[in-house]
ChimeraX commands (.cxc) that place a marker at each C-alpha (Angstrom):
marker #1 position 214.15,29.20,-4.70 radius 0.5
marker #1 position 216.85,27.68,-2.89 radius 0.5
marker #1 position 215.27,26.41,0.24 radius 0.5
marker #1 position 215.34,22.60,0.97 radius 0.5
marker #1 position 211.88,20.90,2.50 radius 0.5
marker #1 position 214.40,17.58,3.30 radius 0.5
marker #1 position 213.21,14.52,3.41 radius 0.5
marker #1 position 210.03,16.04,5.73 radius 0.5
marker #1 position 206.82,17.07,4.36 radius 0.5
marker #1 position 204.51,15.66,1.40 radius 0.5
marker #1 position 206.81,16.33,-1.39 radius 0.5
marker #1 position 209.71,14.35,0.97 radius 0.5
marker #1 position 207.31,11.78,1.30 radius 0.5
marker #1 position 206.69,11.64,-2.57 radius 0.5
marker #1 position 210.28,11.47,-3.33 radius 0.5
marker #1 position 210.71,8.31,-1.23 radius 0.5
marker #1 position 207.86,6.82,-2.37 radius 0.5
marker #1 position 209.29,7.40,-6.00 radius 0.5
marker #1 position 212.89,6.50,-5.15 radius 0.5
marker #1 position 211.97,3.55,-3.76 radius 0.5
marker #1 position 209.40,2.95,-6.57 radius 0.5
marker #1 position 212.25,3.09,-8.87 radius 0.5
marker #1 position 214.93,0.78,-7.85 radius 0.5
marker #1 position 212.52,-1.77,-6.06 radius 0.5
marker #1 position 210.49,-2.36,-9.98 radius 0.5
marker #1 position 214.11,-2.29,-11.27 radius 0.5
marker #1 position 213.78,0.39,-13.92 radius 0.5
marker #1 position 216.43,2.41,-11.72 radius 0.5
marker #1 position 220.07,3.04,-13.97 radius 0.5
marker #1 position 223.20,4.03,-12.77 radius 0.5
marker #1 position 223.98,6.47,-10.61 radius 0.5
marker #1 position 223.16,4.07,-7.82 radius 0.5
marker #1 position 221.35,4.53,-5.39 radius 0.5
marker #1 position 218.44,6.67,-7.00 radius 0.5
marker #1 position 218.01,8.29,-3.97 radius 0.5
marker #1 position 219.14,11.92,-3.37 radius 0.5
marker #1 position 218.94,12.60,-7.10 radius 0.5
marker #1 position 217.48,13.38,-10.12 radius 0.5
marker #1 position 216.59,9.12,-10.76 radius 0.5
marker #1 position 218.05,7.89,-14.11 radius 0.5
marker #1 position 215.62,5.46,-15.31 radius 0.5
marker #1 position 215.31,3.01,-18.06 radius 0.5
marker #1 position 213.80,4.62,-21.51 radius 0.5
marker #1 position 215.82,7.74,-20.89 radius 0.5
marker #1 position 216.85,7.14,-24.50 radius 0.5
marker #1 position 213.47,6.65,-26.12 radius 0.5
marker #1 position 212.33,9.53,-23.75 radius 0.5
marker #1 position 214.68,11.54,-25.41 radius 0.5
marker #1 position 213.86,10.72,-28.81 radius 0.5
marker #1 position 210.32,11.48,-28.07 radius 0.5
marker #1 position 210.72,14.66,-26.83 radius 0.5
marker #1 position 212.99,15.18,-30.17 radius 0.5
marker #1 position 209.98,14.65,-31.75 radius 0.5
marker #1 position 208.28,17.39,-30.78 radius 0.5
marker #1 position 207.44,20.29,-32.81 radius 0.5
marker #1 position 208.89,22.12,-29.25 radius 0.5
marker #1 position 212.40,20.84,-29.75 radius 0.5
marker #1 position 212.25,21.78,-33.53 radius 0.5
marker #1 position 211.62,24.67,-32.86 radius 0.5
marker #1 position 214.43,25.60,-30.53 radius 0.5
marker #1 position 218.23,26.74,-31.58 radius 0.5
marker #1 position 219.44,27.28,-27.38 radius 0.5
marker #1 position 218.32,24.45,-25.29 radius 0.5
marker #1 position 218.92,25.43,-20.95 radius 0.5
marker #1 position 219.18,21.70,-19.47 radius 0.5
marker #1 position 219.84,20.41,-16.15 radius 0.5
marker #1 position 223.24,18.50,-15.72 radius 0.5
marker #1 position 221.36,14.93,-14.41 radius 0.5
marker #1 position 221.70,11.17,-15.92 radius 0.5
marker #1 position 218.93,10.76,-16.91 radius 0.5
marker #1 position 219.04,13.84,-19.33 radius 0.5
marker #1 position 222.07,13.08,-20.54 radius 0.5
marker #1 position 221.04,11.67,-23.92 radius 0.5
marker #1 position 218.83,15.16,-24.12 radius 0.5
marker #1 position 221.73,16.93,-24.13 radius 0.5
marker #1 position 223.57,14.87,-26.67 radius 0.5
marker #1 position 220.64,15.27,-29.21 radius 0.5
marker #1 position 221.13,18.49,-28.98 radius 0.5
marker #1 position 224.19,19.27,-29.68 radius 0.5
marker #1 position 223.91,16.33,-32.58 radius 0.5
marker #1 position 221.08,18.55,-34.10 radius 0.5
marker #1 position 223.44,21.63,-33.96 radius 0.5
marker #1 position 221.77,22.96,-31.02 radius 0.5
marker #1 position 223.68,25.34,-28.29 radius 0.5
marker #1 position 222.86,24.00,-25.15 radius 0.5
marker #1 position 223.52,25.88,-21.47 radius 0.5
marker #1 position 223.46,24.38,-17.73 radius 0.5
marker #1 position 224.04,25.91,-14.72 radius 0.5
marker #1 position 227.01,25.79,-12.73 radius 0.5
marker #1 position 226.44,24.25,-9.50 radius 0.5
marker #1 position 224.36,25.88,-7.54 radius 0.5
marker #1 position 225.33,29.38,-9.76 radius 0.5
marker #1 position 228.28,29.83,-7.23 radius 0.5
marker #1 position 230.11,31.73,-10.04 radius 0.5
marker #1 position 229.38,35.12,-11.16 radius 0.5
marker #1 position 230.05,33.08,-14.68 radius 0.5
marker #1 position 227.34,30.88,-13.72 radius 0.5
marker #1 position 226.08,28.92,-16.73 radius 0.5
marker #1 position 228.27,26.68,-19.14 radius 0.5
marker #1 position 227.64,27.16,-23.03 radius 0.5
marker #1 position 227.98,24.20,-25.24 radius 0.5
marker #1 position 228.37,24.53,-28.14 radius 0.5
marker #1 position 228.01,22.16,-31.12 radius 0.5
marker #1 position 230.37,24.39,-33.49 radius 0.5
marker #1 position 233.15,24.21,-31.24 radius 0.5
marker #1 position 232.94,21.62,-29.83 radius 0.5
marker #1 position 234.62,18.05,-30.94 radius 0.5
marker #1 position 233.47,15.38,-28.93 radius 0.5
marker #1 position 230.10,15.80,-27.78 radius 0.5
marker #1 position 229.60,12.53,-25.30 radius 0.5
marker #1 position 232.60,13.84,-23.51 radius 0.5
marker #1 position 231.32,17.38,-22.85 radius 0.5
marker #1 position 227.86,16.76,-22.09 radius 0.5
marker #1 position 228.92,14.31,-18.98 radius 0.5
marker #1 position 228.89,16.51,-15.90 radius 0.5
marker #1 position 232.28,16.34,-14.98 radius 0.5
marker #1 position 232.83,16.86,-19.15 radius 0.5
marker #1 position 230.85,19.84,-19.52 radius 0.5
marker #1 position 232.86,21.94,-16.97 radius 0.5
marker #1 position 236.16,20.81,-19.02 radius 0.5
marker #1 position 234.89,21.53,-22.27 radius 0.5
marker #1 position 232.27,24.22,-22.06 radius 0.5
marker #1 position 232.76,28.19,-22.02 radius 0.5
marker #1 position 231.97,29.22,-18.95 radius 0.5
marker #1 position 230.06,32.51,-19.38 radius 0.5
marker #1 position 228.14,35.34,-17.25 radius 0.5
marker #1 position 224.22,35.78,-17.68 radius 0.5
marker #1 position 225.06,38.97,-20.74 radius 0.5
marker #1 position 226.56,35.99,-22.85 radius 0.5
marker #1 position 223.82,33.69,-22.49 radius 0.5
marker #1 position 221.44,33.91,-25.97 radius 0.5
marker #1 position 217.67,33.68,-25.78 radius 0.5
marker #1 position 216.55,30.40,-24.75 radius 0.5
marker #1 position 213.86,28.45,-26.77 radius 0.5
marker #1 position 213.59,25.78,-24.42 radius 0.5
marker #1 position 214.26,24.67,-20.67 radius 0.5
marker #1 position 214.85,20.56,-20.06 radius 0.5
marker #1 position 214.29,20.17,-16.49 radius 0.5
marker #1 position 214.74,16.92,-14.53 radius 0.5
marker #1 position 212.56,15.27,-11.97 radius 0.5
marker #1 position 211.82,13.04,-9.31 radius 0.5
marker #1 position 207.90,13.15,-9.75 radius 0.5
marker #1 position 205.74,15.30,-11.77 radius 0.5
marker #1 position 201.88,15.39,-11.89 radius 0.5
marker #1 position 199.13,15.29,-14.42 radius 0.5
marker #1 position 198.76,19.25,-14.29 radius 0.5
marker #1 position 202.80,19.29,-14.82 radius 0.5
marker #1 position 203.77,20.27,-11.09 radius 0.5
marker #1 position 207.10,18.94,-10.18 radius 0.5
marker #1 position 208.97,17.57,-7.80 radius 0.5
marker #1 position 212.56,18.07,-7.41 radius 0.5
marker #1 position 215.18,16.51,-5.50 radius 0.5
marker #1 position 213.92,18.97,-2.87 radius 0.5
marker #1 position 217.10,22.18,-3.15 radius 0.5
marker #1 position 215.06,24.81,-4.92 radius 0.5
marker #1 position 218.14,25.45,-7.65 radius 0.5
marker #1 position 215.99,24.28,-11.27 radius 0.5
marker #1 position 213.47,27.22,-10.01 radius 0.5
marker #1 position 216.06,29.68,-8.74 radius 0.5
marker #1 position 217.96,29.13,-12.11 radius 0.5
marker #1 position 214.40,29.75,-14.23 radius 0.5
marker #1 position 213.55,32.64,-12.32 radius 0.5
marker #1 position 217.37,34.35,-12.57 radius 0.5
marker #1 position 216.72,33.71,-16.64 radius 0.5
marker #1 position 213.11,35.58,-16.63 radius 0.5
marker #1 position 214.63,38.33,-14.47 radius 0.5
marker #1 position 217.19,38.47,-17.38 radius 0.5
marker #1 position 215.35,38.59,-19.97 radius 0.5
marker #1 position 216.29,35.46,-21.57 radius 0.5
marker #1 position 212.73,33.62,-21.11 radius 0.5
marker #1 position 209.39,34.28,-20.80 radius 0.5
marker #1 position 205.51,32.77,-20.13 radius 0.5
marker #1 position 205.39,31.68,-23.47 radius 0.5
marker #1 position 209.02,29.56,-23.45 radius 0.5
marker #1 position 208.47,25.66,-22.75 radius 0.5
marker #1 position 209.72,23.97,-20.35 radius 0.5
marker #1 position 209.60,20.06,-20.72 radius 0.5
marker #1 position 210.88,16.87,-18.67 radius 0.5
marker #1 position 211.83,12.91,-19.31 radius 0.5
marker #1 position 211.10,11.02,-16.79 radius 0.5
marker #1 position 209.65,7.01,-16.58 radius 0.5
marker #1 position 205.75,6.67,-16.17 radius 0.5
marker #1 position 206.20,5.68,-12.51 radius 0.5
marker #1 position 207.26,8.92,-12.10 radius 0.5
marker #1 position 204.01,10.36,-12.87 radius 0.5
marker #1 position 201.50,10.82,-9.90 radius 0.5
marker #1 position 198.51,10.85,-10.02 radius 0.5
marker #1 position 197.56,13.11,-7.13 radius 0.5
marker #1 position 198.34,16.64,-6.39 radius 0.5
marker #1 position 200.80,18.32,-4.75 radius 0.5
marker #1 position 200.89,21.76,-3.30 radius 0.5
marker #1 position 202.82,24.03,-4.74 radius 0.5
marker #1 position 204.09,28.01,-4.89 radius 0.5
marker #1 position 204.27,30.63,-6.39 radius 0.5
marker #1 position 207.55,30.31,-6.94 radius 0.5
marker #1 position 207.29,26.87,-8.60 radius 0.5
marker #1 position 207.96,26.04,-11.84 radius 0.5
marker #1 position 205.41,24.26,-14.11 radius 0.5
marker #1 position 206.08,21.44,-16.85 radius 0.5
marker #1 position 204.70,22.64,-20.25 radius 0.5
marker #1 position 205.45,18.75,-21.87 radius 0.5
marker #1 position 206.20,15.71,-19.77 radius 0.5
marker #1 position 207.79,13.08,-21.72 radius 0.5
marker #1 position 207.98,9.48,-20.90 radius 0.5
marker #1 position 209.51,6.56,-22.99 radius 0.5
marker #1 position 206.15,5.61,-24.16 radius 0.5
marker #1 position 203.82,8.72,-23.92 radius 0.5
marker #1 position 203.42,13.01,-24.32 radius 0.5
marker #1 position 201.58,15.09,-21.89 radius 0.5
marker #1 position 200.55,18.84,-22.66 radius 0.5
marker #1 position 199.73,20.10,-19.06 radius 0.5
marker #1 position 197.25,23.10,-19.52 radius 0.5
marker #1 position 196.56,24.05,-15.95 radius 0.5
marker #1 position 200.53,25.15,-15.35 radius 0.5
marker #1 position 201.78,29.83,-14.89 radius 0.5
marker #1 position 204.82,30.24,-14.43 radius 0.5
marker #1 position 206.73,32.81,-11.92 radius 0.5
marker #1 position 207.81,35.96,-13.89 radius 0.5
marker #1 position 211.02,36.42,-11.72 radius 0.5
marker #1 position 212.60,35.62,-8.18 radius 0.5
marker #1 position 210.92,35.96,-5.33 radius 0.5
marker #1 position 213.64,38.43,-3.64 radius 0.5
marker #1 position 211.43,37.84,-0.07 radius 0.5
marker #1 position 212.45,33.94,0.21 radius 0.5
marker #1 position 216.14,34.56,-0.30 radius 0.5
marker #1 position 218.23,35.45,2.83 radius 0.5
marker #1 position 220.84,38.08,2.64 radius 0.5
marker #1 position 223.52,34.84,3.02 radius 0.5
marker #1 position 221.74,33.02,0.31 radius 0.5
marker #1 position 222.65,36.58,-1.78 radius 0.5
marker #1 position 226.05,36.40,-0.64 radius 0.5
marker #1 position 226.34,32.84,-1.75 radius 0.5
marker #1 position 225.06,33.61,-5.55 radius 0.5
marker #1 position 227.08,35.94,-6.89 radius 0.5
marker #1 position 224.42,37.06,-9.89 radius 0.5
marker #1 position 221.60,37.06,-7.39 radius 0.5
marker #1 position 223.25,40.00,-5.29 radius 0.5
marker #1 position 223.99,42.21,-8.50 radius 0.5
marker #1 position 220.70,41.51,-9.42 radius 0.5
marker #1 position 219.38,42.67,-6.42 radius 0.5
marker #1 position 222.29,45.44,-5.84 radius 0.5
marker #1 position 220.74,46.91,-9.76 radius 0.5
marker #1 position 217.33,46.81,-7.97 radius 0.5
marker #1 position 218.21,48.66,-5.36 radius 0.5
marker #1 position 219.91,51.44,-7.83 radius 0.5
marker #1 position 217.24,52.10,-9.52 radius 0.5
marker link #1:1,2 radius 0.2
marker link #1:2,3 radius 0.2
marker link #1:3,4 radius 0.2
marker link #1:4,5 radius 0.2
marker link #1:5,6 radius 0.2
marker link #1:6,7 radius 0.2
marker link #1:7,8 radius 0.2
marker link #1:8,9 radius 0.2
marker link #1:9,10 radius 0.2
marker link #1:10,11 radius 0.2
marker link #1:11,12 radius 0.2
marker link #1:12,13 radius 0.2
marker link #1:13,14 radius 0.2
marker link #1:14,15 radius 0.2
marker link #1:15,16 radius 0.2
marker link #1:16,17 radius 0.2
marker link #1:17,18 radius 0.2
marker link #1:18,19 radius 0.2
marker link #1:19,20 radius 0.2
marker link #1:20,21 radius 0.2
marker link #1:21,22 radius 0.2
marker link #1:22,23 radius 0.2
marker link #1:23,24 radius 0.2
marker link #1:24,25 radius 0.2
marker link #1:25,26 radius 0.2
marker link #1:26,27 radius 0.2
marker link #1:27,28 radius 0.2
marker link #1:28,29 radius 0.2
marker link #1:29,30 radius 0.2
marker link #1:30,31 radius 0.2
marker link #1:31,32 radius 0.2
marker link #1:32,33 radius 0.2
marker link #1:33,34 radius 0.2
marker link #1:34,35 radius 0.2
marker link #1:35,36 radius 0.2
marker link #1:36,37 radius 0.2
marker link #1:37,38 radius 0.2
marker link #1:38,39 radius 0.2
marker link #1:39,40 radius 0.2
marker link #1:40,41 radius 0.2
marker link #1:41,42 radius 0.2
marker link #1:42,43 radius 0.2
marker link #1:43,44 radius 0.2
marker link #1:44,45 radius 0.2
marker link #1:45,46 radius 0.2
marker link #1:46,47 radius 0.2
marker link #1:47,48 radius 0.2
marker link #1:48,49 radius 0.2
marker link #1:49,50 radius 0.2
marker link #1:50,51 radius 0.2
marker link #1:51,52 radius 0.2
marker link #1:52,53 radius 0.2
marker link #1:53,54 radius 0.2
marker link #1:54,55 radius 0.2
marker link #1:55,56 radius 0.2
marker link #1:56,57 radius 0.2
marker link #1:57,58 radius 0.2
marker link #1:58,59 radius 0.2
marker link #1:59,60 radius 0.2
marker link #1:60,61 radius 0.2
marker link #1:61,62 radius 0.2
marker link #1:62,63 radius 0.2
marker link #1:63,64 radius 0.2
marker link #1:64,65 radius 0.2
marker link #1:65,66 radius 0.2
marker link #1:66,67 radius 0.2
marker link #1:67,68 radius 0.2
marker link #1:68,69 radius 0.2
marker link #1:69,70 radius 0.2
marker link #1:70,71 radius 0.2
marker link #1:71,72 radius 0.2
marker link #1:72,73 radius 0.2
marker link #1:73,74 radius 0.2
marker link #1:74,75 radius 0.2
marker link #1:75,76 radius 0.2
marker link #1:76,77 radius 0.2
marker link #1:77,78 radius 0.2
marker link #1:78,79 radius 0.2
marker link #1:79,80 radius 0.2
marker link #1:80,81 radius 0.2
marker link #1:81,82 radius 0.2
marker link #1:82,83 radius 0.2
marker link #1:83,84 radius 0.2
marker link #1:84,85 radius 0.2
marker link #1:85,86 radius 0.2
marker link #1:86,87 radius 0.2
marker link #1:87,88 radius 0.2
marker link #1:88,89 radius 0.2
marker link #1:89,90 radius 0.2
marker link #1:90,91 radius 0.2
marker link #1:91,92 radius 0.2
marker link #1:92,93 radius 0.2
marker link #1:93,94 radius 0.2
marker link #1:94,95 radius 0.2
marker link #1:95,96 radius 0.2
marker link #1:96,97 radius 0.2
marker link #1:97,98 radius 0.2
marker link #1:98,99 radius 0.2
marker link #1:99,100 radius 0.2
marker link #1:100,101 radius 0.2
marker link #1:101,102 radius 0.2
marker link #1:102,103 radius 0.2
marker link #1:103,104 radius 0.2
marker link #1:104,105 radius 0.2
marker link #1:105,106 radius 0.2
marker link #1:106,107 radius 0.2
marker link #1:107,108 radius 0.2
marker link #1:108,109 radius 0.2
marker link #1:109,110 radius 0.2
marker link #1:110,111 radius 0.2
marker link #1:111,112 radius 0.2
marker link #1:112,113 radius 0.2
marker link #1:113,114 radius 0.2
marker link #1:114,115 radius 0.2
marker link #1:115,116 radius 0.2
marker link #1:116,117 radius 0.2
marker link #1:117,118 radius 0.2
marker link #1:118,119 radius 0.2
marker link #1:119,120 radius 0.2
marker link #1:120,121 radius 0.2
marker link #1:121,122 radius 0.2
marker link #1:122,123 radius 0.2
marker link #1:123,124 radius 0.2
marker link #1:124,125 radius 0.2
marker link #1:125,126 radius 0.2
marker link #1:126,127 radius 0.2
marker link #1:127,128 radius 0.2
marker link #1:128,129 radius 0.2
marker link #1:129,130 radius 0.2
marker link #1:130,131 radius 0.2
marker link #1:131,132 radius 0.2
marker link #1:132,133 radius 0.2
marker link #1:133,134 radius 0.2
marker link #1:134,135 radius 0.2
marker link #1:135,136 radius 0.2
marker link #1:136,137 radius 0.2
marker link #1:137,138 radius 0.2
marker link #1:138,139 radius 0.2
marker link #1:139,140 radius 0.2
marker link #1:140,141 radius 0.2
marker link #1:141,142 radius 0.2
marker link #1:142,143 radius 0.2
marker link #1:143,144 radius 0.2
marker link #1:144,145 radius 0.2
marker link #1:145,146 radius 0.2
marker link #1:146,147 radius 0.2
marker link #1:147,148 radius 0.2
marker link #1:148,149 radius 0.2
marker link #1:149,150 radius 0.2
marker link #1:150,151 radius 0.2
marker link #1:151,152 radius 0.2
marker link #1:152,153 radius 0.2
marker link #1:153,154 radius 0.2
marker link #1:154,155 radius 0.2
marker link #1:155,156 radius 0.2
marker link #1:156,157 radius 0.2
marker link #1:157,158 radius 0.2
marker link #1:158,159 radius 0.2
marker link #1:159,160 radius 0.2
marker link #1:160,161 radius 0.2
marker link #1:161,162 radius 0.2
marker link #1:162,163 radius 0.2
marker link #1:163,164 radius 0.2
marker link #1:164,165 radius 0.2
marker link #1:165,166 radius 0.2
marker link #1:166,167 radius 0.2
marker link #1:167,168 radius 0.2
marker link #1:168,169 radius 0.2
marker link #1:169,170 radius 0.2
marker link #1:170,171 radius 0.2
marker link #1:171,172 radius 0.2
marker link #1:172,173 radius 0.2
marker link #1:173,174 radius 0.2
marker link #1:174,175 radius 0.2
marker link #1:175,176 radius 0.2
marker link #1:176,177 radius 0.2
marker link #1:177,178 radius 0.2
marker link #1:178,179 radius 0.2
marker link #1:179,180 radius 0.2
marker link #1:180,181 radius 0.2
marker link #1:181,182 radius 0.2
marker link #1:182,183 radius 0.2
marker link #1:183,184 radius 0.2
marker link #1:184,185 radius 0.2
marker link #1:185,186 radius 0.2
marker link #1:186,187 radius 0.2
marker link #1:187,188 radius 0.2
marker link #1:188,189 radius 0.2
marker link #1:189,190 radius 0.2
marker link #1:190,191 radius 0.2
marker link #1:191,192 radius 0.2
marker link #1:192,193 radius 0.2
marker link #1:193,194 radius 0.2
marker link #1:194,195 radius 0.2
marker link #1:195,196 radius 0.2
marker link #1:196,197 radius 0.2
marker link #1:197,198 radius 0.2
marker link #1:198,199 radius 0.2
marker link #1:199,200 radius 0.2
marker link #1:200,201 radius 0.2
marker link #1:201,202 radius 0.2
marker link #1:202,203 radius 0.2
marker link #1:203,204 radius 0.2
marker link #1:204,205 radius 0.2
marker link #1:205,206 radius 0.2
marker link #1:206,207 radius 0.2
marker link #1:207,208 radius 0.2
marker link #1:208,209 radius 0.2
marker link #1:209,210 radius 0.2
marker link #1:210,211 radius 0.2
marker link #1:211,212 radius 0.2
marker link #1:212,213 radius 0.2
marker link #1:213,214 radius 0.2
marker link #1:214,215 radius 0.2
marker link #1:215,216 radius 0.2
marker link #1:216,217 radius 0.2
marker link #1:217,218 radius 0.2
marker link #1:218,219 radius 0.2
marker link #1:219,220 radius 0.2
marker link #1:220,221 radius 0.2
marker link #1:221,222 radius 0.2
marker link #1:222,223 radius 0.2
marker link #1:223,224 radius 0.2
marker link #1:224,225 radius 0.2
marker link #1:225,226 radius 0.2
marker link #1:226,227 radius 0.2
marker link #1:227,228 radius 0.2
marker link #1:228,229 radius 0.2
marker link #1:229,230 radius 0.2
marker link #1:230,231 radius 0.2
marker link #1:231,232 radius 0.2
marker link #1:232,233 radius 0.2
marker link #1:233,234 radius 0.2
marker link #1:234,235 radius 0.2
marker link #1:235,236 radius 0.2
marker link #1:236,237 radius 0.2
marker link #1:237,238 radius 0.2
marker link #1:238,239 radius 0.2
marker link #1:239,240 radius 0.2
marker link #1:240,241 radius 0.2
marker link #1:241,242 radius 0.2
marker link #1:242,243 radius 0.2
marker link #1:243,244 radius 0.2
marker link #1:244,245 radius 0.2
marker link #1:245,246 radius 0.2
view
């Protein structure tokens, strides 16, 4: 959910440690500085072509992926491999709130799958439009063994998860995977809720990880959001307005 733990607390501590990780061993790419972000590192394009080796990514004909650097070559893939590929609209402000890509229609696929590109050339659409997804790509700032991640600390990759399950359009058994460089990886724990979303298949330039240990939420938790936080996501209060019909 949507609720920021700043730069305070162990997972604020984490993400410094990793930011700083990042750019001081020089693996840090452009957007500069890492900090703040999702981190683009170096290998995002062999990370990329490792997860498109997975039986996963086979698999899948709708992709859900986050709108970050490093991912960007994710994205790309897909739509190269005739994949339809959705991301969110920032912070689902719209009542249209995802952006469908899609490989048919489109012509030039490194334009549209930029961030500023995919709002120019993708359909915005409402939740009704959005087809079954097969797959989620997530991005990260840290992720442990067990596949708990670390964000850049605003809540939206687990608000937009949990708006899809509500819908319909995911479930337990869909993956979610990452890319992310192996000093991204930690090897302690973190705490985590219930609310959190796991990592089914971490992906680095160089290796695969299958966490086993990961549930995931089966909807939003309604009690974290505030009734502004409704008013600000348009989906989230007819969501909860159909709740409250029933």
């Amino acid at each position: 959910m949507p609720t920021s733990d700043g730069a305070d607390g162990e997972k604020g501590a984490i993400r410094e440690r990793i930011w700083d990780d990042l750019e001081d061993g020089g693996v840090a790419r452009f957007p500069f500085p890492p900090h703040g972000r999702i981190p683009n590192f170096a290998g995002a394009d062999e990370a990329a072509d490792r997860l498109a080796d997975q039986p996963e990514w086979a698999a899948a004909e709708a992709i859900k992926a986050n709108p970050d650097a490093p991912q960007l070559p994710v994205r790309r893939r897909a739509l190269r491999e005739g994949k339809t590929v959705y991301m969110a609209v920032p912070r689902l402000r719209e009542e249209r709130c995802f952006l469908k890509l899609d490989p048919d229609v489109l012509e030039d696929y490194d334009a549209a799958t930029t961030v500023s590109g995919s709002a120019e050339h993708g359909e915005q659409v409402g939740p009704e439009a959005v087809e079954s997804i097969d797959l989620i790509v997530s991005g990260s700032v840290a992720v442990t063994e067990t596949g708990d991640r670390i964000g850049k600390g605003e809540g939206y990759s687990d608000l937009e998860y949990a708006v899809l399950r509500e819908l319909g359009l995911v479930d337990g058994s869909t993956t979610v995977a990452t890319t992310i460089h192996d000093r991204q990886l930690l090897e302690e724990g973190i705490s985590v809720g219930d609310h959190d979303v796991s990592m089914d298949l971490v992906v680095t330039p160089e290796t695969v990880r299958r966490p086993e240990d990961g549930s995931q939420p089966e909807g939003i938790d309604w009690a974290l959001l505030s009734e502004e936080r409704l008013e600000e996501i348009p989906v989230l209060k007819r969501l909860r307005d159909a709740r409250l019909e029933e």
